[in-house]
N, C-alpha and C positions, 0 to 999 in steps of 0.2 A: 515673890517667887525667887528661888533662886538661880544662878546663873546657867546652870548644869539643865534644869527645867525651859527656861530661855533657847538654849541652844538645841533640846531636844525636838521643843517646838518647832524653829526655823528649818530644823533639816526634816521633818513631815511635811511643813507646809512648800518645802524646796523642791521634794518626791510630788506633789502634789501638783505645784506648777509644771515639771515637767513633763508629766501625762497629761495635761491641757497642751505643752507647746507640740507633742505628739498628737493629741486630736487634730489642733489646728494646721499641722501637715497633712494629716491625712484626710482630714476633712476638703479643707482645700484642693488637696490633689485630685479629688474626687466631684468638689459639685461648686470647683471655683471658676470655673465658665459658665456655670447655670445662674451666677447669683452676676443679677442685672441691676446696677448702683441706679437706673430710674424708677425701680420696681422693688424697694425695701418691705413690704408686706409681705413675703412670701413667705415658706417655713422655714426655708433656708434661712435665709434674713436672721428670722427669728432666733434658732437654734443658735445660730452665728454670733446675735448679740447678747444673748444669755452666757454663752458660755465667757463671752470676752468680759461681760462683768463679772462673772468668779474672775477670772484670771486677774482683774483690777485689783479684787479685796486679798484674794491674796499676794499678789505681788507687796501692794497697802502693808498687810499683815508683818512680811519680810521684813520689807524699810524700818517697822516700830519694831520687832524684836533687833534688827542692826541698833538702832537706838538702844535700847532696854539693854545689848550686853554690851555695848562699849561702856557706857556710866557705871 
């Protein structure tokens, strides 16, 4: 790939983390006293840890294209 493709990449997957770091305020602001750390089964829970692993792969994703255009 080229460098120009590289960088196009990073700044979608960049738009993309941060409509996740805007869930995760909003979400929280909303049903972050309902989620009870003895009680991780609930939907909450659930919703909560699905979204945070997108947020993993793509942050992931970021870090390899910072690699891929420094080289």
């Amino acid at each position: 790939m080229e460098k120009s493709e590289l960088i196009k990449q990073k700044e979608n997957l960049q738009i993309e983390k941060m409509k996740l770091d805007r869930f995760f305020s909003l979400f929280l602001d909303k049903f972050g006293s309902k989620m009870d750390p003895e009680k991780p089964n609930t939907k909450i829970w659930v919703l909560y840890k699905t979204k945070l692993k997108e947020y993993d792969v793509v942050s992931t994703k970021i870090k390899q294209l910072d690699y891929w255009i420094a080289k």
